[in-house]
C-alpha positions, -999 to 999 in steps of 0.1 A, spaced: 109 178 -551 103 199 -580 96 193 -615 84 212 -643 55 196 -663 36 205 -697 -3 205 -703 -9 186 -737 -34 199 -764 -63 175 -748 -51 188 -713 -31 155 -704 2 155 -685 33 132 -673 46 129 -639 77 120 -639 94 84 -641 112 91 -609 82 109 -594 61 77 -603 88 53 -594 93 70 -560 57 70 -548 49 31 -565 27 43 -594 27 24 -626 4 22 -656 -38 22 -653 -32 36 -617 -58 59 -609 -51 92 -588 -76 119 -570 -77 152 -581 -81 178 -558 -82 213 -557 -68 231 -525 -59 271 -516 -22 256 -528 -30 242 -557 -38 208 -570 -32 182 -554 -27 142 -570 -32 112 -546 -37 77 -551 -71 62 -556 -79 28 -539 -100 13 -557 -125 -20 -536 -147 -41 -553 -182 -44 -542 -206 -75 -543 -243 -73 -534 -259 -100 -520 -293 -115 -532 -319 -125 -502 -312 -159 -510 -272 -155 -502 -283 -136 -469 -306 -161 -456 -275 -184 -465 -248 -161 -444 -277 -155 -412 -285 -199 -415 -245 -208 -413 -247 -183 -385 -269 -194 -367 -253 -233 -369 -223 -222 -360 -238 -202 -329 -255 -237 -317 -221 -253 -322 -203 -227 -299 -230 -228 -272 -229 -264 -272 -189 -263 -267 -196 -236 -237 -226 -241 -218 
């Protein structure tokens, strides 16, 4: 598919309703830019949140671990 686009003055431009509609994009999407020897190229970001745990919450994940290992060796000796 072709279409014909126009750079605005502050460099901005619009794909196209049925471009966007065809690949699921809708408003506050973000894309990756990329240049290649063909051109540029525009692809989806994915965007994952990230959490960060305190040594506190660790010690919490590695205890509940640890319980639930003793429960599983209990059930298979």
């Amino acid at each position: 598919m072709f279409e014909k686009i126009t750079i605005g003055r502050r460099g901005a431009i619009t794909i196209p309703s049925k471009v966007r509609k065809s690949f699921g994009m809708k408003q506050n999407d973000q894309l990756i830019m990329e240049t290649t020897d063909e051109g540029i190229l525009l692809r989806p970001s994915i965007s994952l949140p990230v959490e960060t745990y305190s040594e506190e919450r660790i010690a919490e994940f590695l205890s509940e671990e640890e319980s639930l290992e003793a429960i599983l060796n209990q059930k298979n000796p």
